[in-house]
VEXLOTOR-137126 format. One record per residue (C-alpha): residue in one letter; x, y, z. Coordinates in steps of 0.1 Angstrom, whole numbers, plus 5000, padded with zeros to 4 digits. Example, Ala and Ser with C-alpha at 12.3 -4.5 7.8 and 13.67 -1.06 7.14 Angstrom:
2
a512349555078 s513749895071 
//
This chain:
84
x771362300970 x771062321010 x773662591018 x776862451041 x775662701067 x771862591070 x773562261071 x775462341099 x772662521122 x770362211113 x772861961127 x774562201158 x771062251167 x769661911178 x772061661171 x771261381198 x772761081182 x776261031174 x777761021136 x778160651138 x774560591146 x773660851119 x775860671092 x773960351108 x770860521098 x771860661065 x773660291055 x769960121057 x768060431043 x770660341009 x769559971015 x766160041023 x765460290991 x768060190968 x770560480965 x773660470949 x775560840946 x777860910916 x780960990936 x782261000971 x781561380974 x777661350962 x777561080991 x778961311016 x776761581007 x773861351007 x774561191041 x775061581054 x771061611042 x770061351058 x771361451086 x770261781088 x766661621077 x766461391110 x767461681130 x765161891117 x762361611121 x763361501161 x762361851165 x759361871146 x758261561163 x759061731199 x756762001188 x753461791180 x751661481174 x752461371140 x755661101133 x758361261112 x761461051104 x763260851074 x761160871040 x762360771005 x762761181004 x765161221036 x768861231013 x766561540996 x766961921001 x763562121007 x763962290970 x764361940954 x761661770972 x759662070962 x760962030923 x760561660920 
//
C-alpha cells in the first residue's frame, strides 16, 4: 500500500484543484469504471490515491508532451498496478 507520507508529499506538492472538485472527479471516475469499495475507510484511502495519482500526472503532463490523467487504473497504487 501507498505509505500516508508519499501520500501526503504527492498531494502538498501540486495540488491545484480544490477537494470538492477532486471528489467531483473521483464521484464520475466510480461511475465511469464501476467501483464500489467494501467500507467507508477503503473509499477514503482510494479517493487519497487518486488523488495523489492526478497530482502526480498534472505534473507529469507539465513536463512533456504525452496526456496523463484519469484511467480505469487511477484509484491504484504503483505496486498494485504493477501486480495486476
Amino acid at each position: 500500500m501507498l505509505s500516508k507520507t508519499v501520500l501526503a508529499l504527492a498531494l502538498g506538492a501540486a495540488s491545484a484543484m480544490s477537494n470538492d472538485e477532486y471528489k467531483d472527479q473521483f464521484d464520475n471516475f466510480k461511475i465511469e469504471y464501476g467501483r464500489t469499495y467494501a467500507s467507508p475507510e477503503e473509499e477514503s484511502y482510494r479517493f487519497e490515491v487518486f488523488k495523489a495519482n492526478l497530482v502526480i500526472a498534472a505534473e507529469r503532463n507539465a513536463e512533456d508532451t504525452a496526456e496523463h490523467g484519469v484511467t480505469r487504473f487511477s484509484d491504484l497504487t504503483p505496486a498494485e498496478f504493477k501486480s495486476s
